[in-house]
C-alpha positions in Angstrom: 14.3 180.7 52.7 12.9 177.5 52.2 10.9 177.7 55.6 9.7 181.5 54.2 8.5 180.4 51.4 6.5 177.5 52.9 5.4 179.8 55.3 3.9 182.0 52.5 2.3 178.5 50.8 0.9 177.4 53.4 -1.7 180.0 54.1 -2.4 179.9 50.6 -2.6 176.1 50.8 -4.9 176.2 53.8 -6.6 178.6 52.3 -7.4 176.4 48.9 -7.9 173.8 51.0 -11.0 175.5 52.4 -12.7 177.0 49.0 -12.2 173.3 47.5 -14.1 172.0 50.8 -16.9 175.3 50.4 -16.6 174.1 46.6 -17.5 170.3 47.6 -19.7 171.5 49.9 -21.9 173.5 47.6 -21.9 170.7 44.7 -23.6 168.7 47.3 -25.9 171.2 48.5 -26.9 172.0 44.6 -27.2 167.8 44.2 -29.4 167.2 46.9 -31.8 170.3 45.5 -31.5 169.2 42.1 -32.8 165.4 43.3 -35.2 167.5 45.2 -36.8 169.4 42.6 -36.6 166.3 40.3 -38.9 164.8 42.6 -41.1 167.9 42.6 -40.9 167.8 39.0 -41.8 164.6 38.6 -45.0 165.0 41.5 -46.2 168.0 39.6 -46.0 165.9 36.4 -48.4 162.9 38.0 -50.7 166.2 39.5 -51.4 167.9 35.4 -51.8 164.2 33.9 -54.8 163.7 36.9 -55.9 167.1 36.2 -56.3 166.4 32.3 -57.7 162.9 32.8 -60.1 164.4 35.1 -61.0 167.3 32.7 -61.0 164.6 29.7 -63.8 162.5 32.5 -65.5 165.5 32.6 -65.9 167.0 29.2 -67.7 163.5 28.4 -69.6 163.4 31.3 -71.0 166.9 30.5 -71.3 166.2 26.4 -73.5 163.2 27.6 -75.8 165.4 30.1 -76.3 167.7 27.0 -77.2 165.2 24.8 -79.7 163.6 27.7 -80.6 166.9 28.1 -81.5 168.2 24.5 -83.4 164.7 24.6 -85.8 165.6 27.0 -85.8 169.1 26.2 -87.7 167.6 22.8 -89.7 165.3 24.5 -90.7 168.4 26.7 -91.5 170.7 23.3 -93.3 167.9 21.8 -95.4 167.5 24.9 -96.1 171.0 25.2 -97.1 171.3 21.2 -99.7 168.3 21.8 -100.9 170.1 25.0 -101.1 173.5 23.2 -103.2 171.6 20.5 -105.3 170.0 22.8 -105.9 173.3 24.3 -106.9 174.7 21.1 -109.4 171.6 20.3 -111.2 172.2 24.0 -111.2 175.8 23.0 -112.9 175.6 20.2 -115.4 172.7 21.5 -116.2 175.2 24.2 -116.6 178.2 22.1 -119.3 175.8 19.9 -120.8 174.5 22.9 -121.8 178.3 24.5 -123.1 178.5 20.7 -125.3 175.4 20.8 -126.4 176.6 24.2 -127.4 180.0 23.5 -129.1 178.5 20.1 -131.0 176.2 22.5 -131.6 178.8 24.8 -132.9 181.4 22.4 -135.4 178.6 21.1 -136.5 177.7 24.5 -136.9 181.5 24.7 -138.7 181.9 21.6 -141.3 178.9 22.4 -141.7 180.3 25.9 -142.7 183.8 24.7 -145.2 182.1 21.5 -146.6 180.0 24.8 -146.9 183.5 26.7 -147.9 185.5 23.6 -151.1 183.3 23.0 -151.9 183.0 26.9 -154.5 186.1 27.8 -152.5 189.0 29.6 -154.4 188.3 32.7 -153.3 184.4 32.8 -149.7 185.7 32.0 -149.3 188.8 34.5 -150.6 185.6 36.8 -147.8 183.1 36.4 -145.3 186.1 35.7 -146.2 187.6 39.6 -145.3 184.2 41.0 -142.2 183.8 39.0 -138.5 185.0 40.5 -138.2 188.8 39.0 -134.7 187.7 37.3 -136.8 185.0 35.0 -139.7 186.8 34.7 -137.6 190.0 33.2 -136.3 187.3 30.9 -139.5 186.3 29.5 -141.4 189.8 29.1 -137.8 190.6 27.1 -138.7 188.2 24.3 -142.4 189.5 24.1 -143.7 192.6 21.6 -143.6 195.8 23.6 -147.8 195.6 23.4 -148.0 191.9 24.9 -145.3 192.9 28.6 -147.7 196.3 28.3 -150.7 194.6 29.0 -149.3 192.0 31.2 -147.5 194.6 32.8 -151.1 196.2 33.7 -153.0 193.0 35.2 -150.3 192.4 37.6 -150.0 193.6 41.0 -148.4 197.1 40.8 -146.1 196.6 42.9 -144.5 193.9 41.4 -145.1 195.5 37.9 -142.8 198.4 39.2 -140.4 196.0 39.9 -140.4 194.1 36.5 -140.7 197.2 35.3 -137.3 198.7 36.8 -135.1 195.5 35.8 -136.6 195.8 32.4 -135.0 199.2 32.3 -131.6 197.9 32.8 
């Protein structure tokens, strides 16, 4: 009987033997993970604290290109405000310029067609006929209708018809 029952034990025994080895076995395995996730754990820790030093690094970096940036963006506006001014000032200077010009032109004009006035239409038609047709046009402009009708009518008549066709224009 006593041989029986150790024959029934001992499978069991054996058996027991083996789950406490699996048992061991697995503890071990679940050790050597847990020491290697620790060590994961712990690499993944040193990886977010470089990330955030290296987004901290870059936040200032960037906060200081803005503020360099707004810096000249000023200087730039004020720049362009003196320029705009300046363009204004030569605007207006040009503007009173073509005035003063056309002032001294019109007098120029208006003492060229007295001097051409008091000359005799034949002395006139004269000078006139030798003259480009462009400044010659000009001048019988400023005269009275009467005076360019007479000088009109010494001249040659063909370049009377000429004068006469750009004085049309």
């Amino acid at each position: 009987m006593k041989f029986m029952f150790l024959l029934l034990l001992l499978p069991h025994l054996l058996f027991g033997l083996q789950k406490s080895e699996k048992l061991f076995e697995c503890t071990e395995i679940f050790q050597e993970r847990k020491s290697e996730l620790l060590v994961e754990l712990e690499r993944i820790d040193e990886q977010t604290q470089a990330l955030n030093a290296l987004k901290t690094a870059t936040e200032a970096l960037l906060k200081e290109k803005k503020a360099k940036l707004s810096i000249k963006e000023e200087a730039v506006d004020k720049k362009l405000a003196e320029l705009t001014k300046k363009s204004e000032t030569v605007k207006k200077m040009l503007e009173e310029n073509k005035q003063v010009l056309k002032k001294l032109q019109d007098t120029k004009m208006s003492k060229i067609a007295q001097t051409f006035a008091k000359m005799k239409a034949g002395s006139s038609a004269n000078i006139l006929s030798d003259m480009q047709a462009k400044d010659a046009v000009e001048i019988l402009q400023s005269l009275k209708p009467k005076i360019v009708g007479q000088i009109l009518s010494k001249m040659d008549a063909k370049k009377a018809s000429e004068l006469t066709i750009l004085l049309s224009e």
